[in-house]
TORGUVO-728542 format. One record per residue: x, y, z of N, C-alpha, C in turn; residue in three letters. Coordinates in steps of 0.2 Angstrom, whole numbers, plus 2048, in hexadecimal, padded with zeros to 3 digits. Example, Ala and Ser with C-alpha at 12.3 -4.5 7.8 and 13.67 -1.06 7.14 Angstrom:
n_X; n_Y; n_Z; ca_X; ca_Y; ca_Z; c_X; c_Y; c_Z; paba
842; 7E4; 827; 83E; 7EA; 827; 842; 7F0; 827; ALA
840; 7F5; 823; 844; 7FB; 824; 840; 800; 827; SER
END
This chain:
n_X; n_Y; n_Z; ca_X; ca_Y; ca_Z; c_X; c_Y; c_Z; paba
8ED; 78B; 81D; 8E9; 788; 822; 8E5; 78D; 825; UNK
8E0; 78A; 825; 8DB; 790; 829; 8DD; 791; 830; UNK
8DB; 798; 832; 8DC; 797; 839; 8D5; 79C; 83E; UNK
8D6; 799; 843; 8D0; 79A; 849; 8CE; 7A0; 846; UNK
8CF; 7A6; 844; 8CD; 7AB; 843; 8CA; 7AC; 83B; UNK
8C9; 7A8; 839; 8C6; 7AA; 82F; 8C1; 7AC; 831; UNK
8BE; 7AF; 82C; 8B8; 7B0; 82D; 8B4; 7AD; 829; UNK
8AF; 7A8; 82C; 8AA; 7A6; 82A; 8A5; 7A6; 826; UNK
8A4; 7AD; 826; 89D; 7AD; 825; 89F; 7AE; 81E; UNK
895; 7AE; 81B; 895; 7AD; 812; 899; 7B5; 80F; UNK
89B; 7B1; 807; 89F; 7B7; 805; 89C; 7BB; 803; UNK
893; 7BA; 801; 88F; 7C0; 801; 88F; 7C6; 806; UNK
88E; 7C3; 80C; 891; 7C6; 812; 897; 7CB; 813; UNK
89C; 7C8; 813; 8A1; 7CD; 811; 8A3; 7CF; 80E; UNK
89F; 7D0; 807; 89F; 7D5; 802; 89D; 7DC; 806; UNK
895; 7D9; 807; 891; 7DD; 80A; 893; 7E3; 810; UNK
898; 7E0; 813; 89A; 7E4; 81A; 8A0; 7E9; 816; UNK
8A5; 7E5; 80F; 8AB; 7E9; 80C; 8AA; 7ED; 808; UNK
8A4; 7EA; 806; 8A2; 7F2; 800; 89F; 7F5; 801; UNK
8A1; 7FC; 804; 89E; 802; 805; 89F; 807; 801; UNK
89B; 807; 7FC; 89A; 810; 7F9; 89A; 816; 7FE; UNK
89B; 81A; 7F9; 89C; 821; 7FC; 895; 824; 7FC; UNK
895; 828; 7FF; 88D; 82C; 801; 88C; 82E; 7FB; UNK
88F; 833; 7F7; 88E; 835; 7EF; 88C; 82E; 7EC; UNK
88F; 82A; 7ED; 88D; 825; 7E4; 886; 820; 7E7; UNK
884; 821; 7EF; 87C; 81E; 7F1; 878; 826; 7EE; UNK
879; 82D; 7EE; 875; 831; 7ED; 873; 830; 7E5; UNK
878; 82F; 7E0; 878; 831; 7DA; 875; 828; 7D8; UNK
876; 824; 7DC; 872; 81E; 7D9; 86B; 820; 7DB; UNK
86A; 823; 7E2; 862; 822; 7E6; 85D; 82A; 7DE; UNK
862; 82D; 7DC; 861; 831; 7D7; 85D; 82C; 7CE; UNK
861; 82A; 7CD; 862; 826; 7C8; 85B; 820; 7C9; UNK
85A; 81E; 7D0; 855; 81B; 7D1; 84C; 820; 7D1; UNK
84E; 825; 7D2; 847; 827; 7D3; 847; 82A; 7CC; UNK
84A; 82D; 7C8; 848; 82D; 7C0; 847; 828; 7BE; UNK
849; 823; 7BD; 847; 81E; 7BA; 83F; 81A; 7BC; UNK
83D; 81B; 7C0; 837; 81E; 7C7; 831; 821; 7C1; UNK
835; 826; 7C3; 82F; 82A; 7BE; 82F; 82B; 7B9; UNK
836; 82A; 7B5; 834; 829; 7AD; 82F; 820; 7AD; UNK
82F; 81B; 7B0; 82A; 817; 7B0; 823; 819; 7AF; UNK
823; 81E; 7B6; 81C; 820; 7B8; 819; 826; 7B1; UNK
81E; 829; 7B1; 81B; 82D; 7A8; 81B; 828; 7A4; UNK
81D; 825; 7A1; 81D; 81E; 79B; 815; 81D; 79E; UNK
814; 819; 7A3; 80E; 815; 7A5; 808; 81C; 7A5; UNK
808; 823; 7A6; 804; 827; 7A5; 803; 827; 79D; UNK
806; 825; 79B; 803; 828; 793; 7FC; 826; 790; UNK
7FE; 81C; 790; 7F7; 819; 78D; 7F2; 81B; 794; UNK
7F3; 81A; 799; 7F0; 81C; 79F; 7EA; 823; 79E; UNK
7ED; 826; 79D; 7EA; 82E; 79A; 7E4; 82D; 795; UNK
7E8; 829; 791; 7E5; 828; 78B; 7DD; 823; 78E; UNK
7DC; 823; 792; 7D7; 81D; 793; 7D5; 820; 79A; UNK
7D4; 826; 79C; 7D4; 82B; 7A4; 7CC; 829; 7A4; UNK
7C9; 82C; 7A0; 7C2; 82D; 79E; 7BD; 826; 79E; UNK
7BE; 820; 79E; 7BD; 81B; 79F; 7BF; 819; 7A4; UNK
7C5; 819; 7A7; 7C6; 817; 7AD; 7C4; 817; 7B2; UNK
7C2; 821; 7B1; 7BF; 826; 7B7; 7B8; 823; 7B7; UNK
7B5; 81F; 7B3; 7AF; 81C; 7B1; 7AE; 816; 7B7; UNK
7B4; 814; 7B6; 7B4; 80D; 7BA; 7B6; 80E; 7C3; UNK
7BA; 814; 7C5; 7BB; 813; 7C9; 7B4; 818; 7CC; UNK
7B1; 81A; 7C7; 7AA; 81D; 7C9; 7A4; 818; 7CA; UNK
7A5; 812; 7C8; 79E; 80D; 7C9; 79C; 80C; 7CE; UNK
79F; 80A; 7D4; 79C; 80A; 7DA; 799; 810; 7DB; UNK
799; 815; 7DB; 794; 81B; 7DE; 78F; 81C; 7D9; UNK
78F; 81C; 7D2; 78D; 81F; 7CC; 787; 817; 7CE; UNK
788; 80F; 7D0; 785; 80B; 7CF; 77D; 80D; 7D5; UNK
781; 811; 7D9; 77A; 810; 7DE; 779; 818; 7E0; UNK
779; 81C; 7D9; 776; 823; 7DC; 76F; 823; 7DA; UNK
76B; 827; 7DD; 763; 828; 7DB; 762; 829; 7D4; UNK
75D; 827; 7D1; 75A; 82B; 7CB; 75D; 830; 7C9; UNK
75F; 831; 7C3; 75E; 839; 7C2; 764; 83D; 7C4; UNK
768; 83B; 7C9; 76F; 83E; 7CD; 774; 83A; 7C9; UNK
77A; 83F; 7C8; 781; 83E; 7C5; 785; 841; 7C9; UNK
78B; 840; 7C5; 790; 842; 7C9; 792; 848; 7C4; UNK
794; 84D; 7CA; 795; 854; 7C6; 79D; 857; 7C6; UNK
7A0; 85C; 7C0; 7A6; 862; 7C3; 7A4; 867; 7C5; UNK
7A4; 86C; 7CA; 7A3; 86E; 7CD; 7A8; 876; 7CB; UNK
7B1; 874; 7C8; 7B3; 877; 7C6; 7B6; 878; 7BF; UNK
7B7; 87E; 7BC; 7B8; 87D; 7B7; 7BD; 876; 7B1; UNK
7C3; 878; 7B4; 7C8; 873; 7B3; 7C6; 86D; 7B6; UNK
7C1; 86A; 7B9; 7C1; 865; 7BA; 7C2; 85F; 7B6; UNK
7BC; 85E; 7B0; 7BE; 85A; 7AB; 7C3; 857; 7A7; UNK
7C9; 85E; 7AA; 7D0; 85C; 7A7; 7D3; 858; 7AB; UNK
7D2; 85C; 7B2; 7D8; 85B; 7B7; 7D8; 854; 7BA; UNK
7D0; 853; 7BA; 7CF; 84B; 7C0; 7D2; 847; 7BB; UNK
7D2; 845; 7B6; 7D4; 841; 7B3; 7DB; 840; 7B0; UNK
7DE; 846; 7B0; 7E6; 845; 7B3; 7E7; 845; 7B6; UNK
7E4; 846; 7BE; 7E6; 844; 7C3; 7E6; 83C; 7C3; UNK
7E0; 83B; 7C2; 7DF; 833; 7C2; 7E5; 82D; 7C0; UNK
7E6; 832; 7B8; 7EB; 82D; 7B3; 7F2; 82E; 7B8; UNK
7F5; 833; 7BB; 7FA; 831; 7BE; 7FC; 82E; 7C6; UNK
7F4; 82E; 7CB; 7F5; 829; 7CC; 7F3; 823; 7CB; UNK
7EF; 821; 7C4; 7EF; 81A; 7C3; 7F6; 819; 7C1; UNK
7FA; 81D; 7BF; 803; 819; 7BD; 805; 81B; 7C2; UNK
807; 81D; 7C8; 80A; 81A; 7CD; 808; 814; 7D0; UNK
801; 813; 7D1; 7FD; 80E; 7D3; 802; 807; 7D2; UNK
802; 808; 7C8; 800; 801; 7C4; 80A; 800; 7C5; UNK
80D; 805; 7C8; 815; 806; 7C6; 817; 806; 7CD; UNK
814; 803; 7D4; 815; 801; 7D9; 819; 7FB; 7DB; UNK
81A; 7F3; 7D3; 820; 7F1; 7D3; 826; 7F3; 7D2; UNK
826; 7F7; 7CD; 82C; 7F8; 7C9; 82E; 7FE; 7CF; UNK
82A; 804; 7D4; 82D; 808; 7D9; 831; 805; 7DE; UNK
82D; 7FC; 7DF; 82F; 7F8; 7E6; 837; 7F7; 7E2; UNK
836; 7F3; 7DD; 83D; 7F1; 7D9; 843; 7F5; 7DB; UNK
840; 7FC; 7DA; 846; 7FF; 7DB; 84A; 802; 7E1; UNK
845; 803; 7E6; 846; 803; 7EE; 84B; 7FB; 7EF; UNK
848; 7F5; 7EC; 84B; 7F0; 7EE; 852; 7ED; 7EB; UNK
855; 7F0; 7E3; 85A; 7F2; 7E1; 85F; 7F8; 7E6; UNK
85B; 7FC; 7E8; 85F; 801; 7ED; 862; 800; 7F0; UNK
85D; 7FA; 7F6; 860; 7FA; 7FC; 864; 7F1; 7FC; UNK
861; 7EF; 7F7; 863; 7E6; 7F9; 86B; 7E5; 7F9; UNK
871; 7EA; 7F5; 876; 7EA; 7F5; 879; 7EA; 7FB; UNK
875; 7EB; 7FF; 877; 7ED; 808; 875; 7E8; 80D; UNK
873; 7E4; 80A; 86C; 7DE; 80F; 874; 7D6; 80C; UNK
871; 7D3; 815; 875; 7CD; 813; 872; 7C7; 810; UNK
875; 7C2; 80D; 871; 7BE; 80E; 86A; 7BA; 80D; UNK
868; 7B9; 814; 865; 7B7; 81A; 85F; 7BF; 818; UNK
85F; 7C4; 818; 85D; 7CA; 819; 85A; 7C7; 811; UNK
85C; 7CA; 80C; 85B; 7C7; 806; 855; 7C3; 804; UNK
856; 7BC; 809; 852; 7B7; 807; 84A; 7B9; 80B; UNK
848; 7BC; 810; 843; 7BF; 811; 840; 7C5; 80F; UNK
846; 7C9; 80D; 845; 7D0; 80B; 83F; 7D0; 803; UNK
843; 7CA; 7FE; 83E; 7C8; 7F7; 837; 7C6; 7FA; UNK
836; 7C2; 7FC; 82F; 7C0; 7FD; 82B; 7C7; 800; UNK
82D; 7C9; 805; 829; 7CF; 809; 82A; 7D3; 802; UNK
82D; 7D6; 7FE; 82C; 7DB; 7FA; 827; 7D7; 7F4; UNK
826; 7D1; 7F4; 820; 7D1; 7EE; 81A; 7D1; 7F3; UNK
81A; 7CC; 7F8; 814; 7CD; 7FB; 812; 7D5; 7FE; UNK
816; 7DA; 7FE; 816; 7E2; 800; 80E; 7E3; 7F9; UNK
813; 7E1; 7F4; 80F; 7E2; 7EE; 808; 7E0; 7EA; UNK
807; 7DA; 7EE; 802; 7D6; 7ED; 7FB; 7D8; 7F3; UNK
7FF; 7D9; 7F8; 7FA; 7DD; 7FF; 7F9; 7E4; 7FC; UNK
7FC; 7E8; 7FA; 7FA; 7EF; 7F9; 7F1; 7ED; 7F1; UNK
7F5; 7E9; 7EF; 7EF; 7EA; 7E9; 7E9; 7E6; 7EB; UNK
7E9; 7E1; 7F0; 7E5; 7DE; 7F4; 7DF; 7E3; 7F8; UNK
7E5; 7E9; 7F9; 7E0; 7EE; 7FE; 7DE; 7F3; 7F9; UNK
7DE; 7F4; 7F4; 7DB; 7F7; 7EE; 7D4; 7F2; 7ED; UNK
7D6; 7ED; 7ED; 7D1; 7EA; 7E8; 7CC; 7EA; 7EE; UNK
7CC; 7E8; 7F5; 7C9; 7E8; 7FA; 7C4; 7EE; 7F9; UNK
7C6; 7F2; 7F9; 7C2; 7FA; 7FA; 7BF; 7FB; 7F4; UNK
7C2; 7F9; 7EE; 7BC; 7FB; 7E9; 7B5; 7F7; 7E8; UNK
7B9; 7EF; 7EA; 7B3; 7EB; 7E9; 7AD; 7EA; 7EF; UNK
7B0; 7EC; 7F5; 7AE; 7E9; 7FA; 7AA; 7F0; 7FE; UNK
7B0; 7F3; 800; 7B0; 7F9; 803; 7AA; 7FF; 800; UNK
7AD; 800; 7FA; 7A9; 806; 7F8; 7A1; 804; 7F5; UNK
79D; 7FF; 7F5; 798; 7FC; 7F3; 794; 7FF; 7F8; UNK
796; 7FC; 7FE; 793; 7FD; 805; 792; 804; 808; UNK
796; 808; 807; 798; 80F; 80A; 795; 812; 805; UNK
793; 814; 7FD; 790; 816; 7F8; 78A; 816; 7FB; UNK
788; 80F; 7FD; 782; 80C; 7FD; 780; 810; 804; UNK
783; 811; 809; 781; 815; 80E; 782; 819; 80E; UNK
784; 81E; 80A; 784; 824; 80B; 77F; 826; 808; UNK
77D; 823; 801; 776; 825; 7FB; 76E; 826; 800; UNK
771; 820; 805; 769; 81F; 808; 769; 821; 80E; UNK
76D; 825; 80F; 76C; 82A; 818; 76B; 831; 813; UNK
76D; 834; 80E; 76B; 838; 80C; 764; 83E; 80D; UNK
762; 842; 810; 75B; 844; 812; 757; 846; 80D; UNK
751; 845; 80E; 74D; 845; 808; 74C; 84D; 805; UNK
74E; 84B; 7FE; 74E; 852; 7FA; 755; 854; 7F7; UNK
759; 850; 7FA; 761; 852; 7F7; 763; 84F; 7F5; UNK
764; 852; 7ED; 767; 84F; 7E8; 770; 84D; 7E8; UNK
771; 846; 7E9; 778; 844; 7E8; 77B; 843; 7E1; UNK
77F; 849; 7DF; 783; 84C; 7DB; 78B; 84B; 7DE; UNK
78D; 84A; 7DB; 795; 849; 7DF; 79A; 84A; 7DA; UNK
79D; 850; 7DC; 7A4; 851; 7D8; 7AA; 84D; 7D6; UNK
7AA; 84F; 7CF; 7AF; 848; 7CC; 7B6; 849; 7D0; UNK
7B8; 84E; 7D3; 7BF; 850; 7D4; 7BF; 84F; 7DB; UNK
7B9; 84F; 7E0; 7B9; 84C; 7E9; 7B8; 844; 7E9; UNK
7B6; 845; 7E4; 7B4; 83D; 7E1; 7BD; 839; 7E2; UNK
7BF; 83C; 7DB; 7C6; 83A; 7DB; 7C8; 837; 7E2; UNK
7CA; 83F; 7E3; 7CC; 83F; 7EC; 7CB; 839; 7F0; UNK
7C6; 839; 7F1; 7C3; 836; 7F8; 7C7; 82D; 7F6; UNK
7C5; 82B; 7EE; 7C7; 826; 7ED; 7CE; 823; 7EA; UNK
7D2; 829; 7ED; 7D9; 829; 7EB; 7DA; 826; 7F3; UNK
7D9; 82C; 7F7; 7D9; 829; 7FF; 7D6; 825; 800; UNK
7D2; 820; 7FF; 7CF; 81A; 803; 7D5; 814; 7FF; UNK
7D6; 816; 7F7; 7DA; 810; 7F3; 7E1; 80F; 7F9; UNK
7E7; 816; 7FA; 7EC; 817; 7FE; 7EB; 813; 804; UNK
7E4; 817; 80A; 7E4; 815; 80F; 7E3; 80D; 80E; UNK
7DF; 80A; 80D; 7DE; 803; 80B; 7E5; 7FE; 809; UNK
7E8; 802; 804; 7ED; 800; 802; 7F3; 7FE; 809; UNK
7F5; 804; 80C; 7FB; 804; 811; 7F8; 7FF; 817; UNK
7F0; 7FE; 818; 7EF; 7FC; 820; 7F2; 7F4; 81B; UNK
7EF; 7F2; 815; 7F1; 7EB; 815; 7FA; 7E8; 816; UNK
7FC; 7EE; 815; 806; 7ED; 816; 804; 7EA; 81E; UNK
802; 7E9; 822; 801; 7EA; 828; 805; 7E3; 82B; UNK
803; 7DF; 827; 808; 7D7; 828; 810; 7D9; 828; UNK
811; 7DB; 820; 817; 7DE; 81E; 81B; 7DF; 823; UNK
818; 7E6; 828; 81A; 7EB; 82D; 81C; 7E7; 832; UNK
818; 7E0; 835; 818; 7DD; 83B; 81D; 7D8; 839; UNK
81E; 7D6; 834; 825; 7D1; 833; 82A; 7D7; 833; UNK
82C; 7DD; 831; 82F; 7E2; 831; 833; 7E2; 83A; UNK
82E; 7E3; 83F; 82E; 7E4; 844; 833; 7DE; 847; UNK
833; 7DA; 843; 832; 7D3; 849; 83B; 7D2; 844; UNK
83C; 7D0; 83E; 840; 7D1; 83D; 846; 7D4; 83D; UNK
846; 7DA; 840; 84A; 7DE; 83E; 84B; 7E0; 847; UNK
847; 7DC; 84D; 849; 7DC; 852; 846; 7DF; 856; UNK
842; 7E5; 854; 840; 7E9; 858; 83A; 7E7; 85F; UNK
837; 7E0; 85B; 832; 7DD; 85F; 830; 7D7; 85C; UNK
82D; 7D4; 863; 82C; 7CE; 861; 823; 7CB; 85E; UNK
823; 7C6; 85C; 81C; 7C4; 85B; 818; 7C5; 861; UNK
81A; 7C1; 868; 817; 7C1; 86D; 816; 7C7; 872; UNK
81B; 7CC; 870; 81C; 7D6; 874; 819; 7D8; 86D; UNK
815; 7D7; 868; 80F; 7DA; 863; 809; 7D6; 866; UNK
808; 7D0; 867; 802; 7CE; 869; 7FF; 7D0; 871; UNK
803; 7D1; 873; 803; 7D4; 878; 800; 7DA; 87B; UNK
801; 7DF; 875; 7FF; 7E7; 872; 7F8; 7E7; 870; UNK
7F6; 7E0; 86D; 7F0; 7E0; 86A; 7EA; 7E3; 86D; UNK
7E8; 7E6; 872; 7E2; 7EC; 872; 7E4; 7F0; 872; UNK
7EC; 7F4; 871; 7EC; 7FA; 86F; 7ED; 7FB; 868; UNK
7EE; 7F5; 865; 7ED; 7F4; 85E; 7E5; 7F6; 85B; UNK
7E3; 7F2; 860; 7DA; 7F2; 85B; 7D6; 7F9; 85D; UNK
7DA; 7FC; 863; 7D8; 805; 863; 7DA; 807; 85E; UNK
7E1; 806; 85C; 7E6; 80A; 856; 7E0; 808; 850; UNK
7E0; 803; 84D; 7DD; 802; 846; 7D8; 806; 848; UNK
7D1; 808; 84E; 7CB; 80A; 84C; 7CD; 812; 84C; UNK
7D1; 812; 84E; 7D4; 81A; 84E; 7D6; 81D; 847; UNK
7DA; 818; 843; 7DC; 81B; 83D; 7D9; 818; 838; UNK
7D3; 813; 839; 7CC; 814; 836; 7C9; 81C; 835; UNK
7C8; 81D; 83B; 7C4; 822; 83C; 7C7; 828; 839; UNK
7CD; 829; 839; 7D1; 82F; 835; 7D2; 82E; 82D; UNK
7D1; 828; 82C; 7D5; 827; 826; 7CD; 825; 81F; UNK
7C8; 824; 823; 7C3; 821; 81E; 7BE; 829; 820; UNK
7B8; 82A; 81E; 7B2; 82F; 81D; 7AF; 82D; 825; UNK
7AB; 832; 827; 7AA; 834; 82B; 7A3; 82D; 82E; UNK
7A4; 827; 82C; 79E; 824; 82E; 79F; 81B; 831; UNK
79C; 81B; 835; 79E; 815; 838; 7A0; 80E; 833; UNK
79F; 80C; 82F; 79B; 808; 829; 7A5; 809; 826; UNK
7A6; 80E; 824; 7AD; 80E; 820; 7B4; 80B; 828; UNK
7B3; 810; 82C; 7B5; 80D; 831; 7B6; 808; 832; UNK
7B3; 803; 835; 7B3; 7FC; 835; 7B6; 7F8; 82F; UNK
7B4; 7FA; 82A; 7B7; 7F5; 824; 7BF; 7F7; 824; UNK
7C1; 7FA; 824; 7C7; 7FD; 827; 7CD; 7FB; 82D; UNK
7C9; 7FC; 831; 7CB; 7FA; 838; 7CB; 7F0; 838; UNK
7C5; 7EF; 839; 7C5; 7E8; 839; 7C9; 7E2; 837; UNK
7CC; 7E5; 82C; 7D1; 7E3; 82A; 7D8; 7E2; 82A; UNK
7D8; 7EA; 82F; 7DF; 7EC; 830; 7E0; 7E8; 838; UNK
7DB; 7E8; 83C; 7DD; 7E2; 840; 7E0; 7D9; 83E; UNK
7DA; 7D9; 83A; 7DD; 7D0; 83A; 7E2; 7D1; 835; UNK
7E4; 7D5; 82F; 7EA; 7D4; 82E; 7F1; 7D6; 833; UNK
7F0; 7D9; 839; 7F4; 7D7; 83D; 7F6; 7D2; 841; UNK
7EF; 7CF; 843; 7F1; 7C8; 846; 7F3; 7C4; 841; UNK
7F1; 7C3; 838; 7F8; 7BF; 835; 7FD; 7C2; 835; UNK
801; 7C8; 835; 805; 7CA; 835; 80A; 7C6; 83B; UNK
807; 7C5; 842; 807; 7C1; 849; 80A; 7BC; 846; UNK
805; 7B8; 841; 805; 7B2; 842; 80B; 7AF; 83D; UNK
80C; 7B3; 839; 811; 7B2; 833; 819; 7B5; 837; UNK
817; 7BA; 83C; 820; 7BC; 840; 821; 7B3; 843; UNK
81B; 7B2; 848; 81B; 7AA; 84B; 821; 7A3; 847; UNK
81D; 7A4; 841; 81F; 7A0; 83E; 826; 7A0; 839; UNK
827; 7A5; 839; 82E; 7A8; 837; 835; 7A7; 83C; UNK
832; 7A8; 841; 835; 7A8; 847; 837; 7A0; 84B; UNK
831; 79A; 849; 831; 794; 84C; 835; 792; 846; UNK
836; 793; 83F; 83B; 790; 839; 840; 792; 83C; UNK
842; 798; 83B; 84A; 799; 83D; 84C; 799; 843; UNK
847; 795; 847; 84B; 791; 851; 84D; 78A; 84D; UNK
84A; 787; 848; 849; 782; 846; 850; 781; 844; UNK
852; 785; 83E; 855; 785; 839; 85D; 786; 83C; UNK
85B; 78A; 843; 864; 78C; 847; 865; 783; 84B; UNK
END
C-alpha cells in the first residue's frame, strides 16, 4: 500500500537525481566527446580543402563584385596562398560541423536534465542551430553587399582598392562569428527566463540599456563605420524583443498547463 510519503515524481526523474557518476567517468566521457568533435571536424576538412580555392572565390563575391576596374584582390605575404585557404577549409568545417558539435554538448549534459528540462532543452538546441546559420546567411547576403559597397565609394580619389586575401579572410570570419552569436540572442533570453534568473517583464524592462548594449557591441564587433554598425545592432535588438515575446508565451503555457 502506498503510503503519504512515496515519491511521486516521474521515474525519469529519479533516475536522474540517483545516478550520479563520479567526476572521472564525466571527464573521461567530456574527453571522448571532444575527439570525436574533432575527428568530425578533420573528416569534414578533407573534401572541404579539396574545394578551398573556389570557395575562397565565393566567399570573395561580394567585395571582388563591386571593386573598381582594374583592382584585385592581393597576398601581400609569402605563404599566403597556401595558408588563407587552410585556414578557410578549417573553419568552413567547424562551421558545417556545428550540428554534430551541438549534438554532443547535448549528449553531455542531457543525462542530467529532467524531464520537463528535456522537452524544452530539444527545440532550443535545433533552433540554436538554425539562428546561427540565419546570421551567416544575414551578413553575406545582406550585410557585406552594403558595407563593400560603402567602403569602395568613400575611397579618395587615386587609391587603388587591392585587399589582402588573408585580412580579407579575417575580417569575414569575424562578421560570419559576430553575426552568428548576436542571432543566439532569442536562445539566450529564453535561457534567462527559464532557468530563473529573470523574467520577460524584469528584461523588458532593461530595454534601453539593451539597445545602448547592442549599439555598443555593434561598434566593437563590426569595422569602423556607421553602415555595418546598424545592420548589426538593429537585428540584435528586435531579435531580443522576439526573444521577450517567445519567454511571454512560454510562460503564459505553463501557467496554463499548472
Amino acid at each position: 500500500m502506498a503510503t503519504g510519503t512515496e515519491d511521486k515524481r516521474d521515474p525519469h526523474d529519479q533516475a536522474v537525481d540517483n545516478d550520479e557518476q563520479p567526476f572521472l567517468d564525466h571527464l573521461i566521457e567530456l574527453r571522448s566527446r571532444i575527439l570525436r568533435s574533432m575527428l568530425v571536424v578533420g573528416i569534414l576538412f578533407i573534401p572541404i580543402y579539396y574545394f578551398a580555392n573556389p570557395l575562397y572565390e565565393w566567399i570573395a563575391a561580394p567585395l571582388t563584385a563591386v571593386l573598381p576596374q582594374g583592382s584585385s584582390m592581393i597576398a601581400t605575404q609569402v605563404a599566403s596562398p597556401f595558408i588563407t585557404p587552410f585556414k578557410l577549409a578549417v573553419f568552413a568545417a567547424i562551421f558545417l560541423g556545428v550540428p554534430f558539435l551541438l549534438h554532443q554538448v547535448w549528449a553531455f549534459v542531457s543525462p542530467g536534465l529532467y524531464r520537463h528540462e528535456k522537452k524544452f532543452a530539444v527545440p532550443l538546441l535545433l533552433s540554436s542551430i538554425l539562428l546561427f546559420y540565419a546570421g551567416m546567411a544575414f551578413v553575406y547576403y545582406l550585410v557585406f553587399p552594403l558595407v563593400f559597397v560603402f567602403f569602395t565609394t568613400v575611397a579618395p580619389e587615386g587609391v587603388a582598392i587591392m585587399t589582402d586575401i588573408n585580412q580579407y579572410l579575417d575580417f569575414v570570419l569575424k562578421m560570419f562569428l559576430a553575426f552568428g552569436i548576436a542571432f543566439e540572442i532569442p536562445i539566450a533570453t529564453m535561457l534567462l527566463v527559464w532557468s530563473g534568473i529573470s523574467t520577460p517583464d524584469g528584461m523588458a524592462a532593461k530595454r534601453p540599456y539593451v539597445i545602448v548594449g547592442c549599439f555598443i557591441v555593434g561598434m566593437l564587433l563590426t569595422p569602423p563605420d556607421v553602415v555595418s554598425q546598424l545592420l548589426l545592432a538593429l537585428p540584435t535588438w528586435v531579435l531580443f524583443e522576439v526573444g521577450i515575446f517567445m519567454a511571454r508565451y512560454v510562460e503564459k503555457r505553463e501557467q496554463r498547463e499548472d
